[in-house]
Each structure stands twice: as structure tokens, then as C-alpha cells.
N, C-alpha and C positions, 0 to 999 in steps of 0.2 A: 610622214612623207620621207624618201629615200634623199640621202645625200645627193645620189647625182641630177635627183629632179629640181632638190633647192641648190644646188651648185647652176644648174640651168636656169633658174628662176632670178636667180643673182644676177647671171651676168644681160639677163636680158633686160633688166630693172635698173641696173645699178650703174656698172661697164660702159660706157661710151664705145672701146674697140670693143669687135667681137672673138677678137684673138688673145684676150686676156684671159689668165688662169685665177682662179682664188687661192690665196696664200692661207689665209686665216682671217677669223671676224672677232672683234671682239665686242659686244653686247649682242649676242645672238638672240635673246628676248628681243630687245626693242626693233632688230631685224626682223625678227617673223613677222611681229605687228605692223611693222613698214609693208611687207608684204601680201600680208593676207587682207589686212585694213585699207593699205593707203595712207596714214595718220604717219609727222612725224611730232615726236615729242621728244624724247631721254635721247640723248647721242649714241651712236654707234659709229664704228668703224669696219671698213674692210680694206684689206689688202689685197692686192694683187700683184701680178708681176710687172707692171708698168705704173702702178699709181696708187693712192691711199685714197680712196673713198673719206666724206669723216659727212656724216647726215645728221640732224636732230637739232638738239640745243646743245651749245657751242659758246664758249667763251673766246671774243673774237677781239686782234690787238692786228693793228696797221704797225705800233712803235715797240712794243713788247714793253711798255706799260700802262697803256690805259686799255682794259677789257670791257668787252659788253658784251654781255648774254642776246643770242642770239637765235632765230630757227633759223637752219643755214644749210645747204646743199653743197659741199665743196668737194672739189678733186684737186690731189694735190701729186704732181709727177715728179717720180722718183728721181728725175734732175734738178729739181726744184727743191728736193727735202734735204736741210740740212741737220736736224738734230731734234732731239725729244729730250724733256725733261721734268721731272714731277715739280709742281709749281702751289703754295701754299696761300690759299686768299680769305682774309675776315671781312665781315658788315662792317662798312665805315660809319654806316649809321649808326650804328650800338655803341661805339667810340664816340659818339656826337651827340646821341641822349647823354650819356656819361658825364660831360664836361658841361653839358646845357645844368644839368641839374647841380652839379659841383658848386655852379657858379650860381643856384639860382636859392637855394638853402642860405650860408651867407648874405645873400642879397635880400632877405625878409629879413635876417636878424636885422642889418641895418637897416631897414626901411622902417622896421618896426624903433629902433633905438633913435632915429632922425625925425620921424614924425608922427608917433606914436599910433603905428600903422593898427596896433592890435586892438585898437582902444575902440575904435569904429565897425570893425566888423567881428562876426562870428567866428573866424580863423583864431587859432593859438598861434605867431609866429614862429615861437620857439619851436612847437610840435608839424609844424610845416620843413619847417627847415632840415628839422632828423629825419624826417620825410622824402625829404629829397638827397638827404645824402644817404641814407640807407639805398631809394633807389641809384643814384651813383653807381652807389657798390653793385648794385644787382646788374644794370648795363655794363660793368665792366668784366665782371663774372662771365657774363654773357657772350661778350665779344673777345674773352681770352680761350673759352673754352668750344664756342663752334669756328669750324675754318671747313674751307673748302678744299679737297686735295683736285687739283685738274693734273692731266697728263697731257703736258703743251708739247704740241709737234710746230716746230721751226721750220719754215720756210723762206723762199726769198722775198717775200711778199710779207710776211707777217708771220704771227704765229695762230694756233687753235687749240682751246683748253678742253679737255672731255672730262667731266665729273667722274673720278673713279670710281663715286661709290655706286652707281648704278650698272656698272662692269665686274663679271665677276674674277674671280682673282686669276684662275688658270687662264680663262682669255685673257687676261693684261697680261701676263708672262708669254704666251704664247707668241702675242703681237711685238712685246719688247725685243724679243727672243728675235725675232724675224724682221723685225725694224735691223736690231744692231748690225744682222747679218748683212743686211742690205748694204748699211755705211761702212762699213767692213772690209767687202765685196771690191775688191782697188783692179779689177779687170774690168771695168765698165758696168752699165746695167747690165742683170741679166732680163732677157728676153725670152723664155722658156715656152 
């Protein structure tokens, strides 16, 4: 399909005004699929000269610290945007098995040293216990080595996180590229 046919497909789809131009997209995979399908799933973005599109799965803050993943439809106007920034997020859970288990190894030793817990069942306490502090280690391994990289766009309402790693790299430079220019841009919107 020809550029100006999905440039037209865009803005009939996407565009609220019909006097909007497209600046740049960036997940243009998860855009075809929005298009040709209907389906949304992985976030994408588009710009245009009045506003930012941001459709799919979406990490979403009212205070700019508590997030929830989201499937989400938003338009966000470029009087309303005030800034982007790459934003780093780990599993709290994986933190929270860690400490469960820290605390839960120790706690047979002594149950077993207080009432001679091992004596009654088929458990070794002692080989329970390294059991769980080996797992420890392995949830903390865990939770230091996966993270999320989002690219939050600030608004006066809130902010919106898009998973970079389903965006490939020249469209995130693309969009940054033409984000900056916009806050930049100190003669007002432009309207083109």
C-alpha cells in the first residue's frame, strides 16, 4: 500500500480534525494491524500537527506515580503536552517473593529449633530453608535484571508510558525528534 493511501487511512481512522496532517508514527507494525484488523494490543503513537494520538497498551498515571497498564484510546493536544521522558519500571512482585522467602527459610530453622518441627514430618528444615534462600537469590536476580523502559509523555492531566521495546528505534528518534521540535517551537502551535 502507497504512503498517501495509508496517510488517508490514518487520518480517517485515527484524526478527529480532518485538517490534520501526519507528522510521524512510531510503532508503525502495531498501526497496520490497528488498521487492517481492527485489534488494539502493543501501543503506538502518531503525531500530527495538532495532537498526539498514543492507542494500544499504555501505562497510565493521573499523579505521575502510580501506573496501570492499560488498553486505552487517547488524544493528547499539543497545548496540553508538556514534556516526555524515558521512565524505568521493575515487578514489585519479584521484590515481594524475595523478601517472602528471606524471611520464610529462617523461619523453619526456628520452628524447627522451637518445636522440633522436623521430627514430625517428611521435610528436612534445614534443606528447606536453603531452599528458600537460594530461591530469594533467584527473585532478586530477577527483579534487578528485567525492567521496563516506557517513554512517558506528560501532560496536564497526567502522564502515558509506551513500552519502547515494541517501537523500533528509528521511529522513537523520529517522534523524539519532532516531539522536541514542537516544545521548542516558542511562536505558538504550529497549524500547517
Amino acid at each position: 500500500m502507497s504512503n498517501s493511501t495509508e496517510a488517508e487511512k490514518i487520518a480517517g481512522e485515527i484524526f478527529l480534525n480532518p485538517n490534520e496532517s501526519l507528522k510521524c508514527v512510531a510503532g508503525s507494525r502495531q498501526l497496520r494491524a490497528f488498521l487492517y484488523k481492527g485489534k488494539l494490543k502493543r501501543g503506538f503513537v502518531v503525531l500530527s500537527n495538532r495532537a498526539i494520538y498514543c492507542k494500544g497498551k499504555y501505562s497510565v498515571s493521573r499523579d505521575r506515580r502510580h501506573y496501570q497498564t492499560k488498553l486505552t484510546d487517547f488524544r493528547i493536544d499539543l497545548e496540553e503536552f508538556q514534556g516526555m521522558k524515558y521512565l524505568q519500571q521493575k515487578n514489585p512482585i519479584l521484590l515481594t517473593l524475595c523478601f517472602f522467602f528471606l524471611l520464610l527459610g529462617p523461619a523453619l530453622l526456628l520452628l524447627d529449633k522451637l518445636i522440633d518441627f522436623g521430627a514430625f514430618t517428611v521435610l528436612n528444615p534445614v534443606l528447606d530453608a536453603v531452599v528458600c534462600l537460594l530461591l530469594s537469590g533467584v527473585f532478586f536476580l530477577l527483579y534487578y535484571i528485567h525492567k521496563r523502559t516506557l517513554l512517558e509523555f506528560v501532560h496536564t492531566n497526567g502522564s502515558l508510558g509506551v513500552d519502547i521495546h515494541y517501537i523500533p528505534v528509528s521511529e522513537e528518534r523520529l517522534l523524539i525528534r519532532y516531539l522536541r521540535a514542537l516544545l521548542n517551537y516558542t511562536g505558538g502551535m504550529p497549524n500547517e
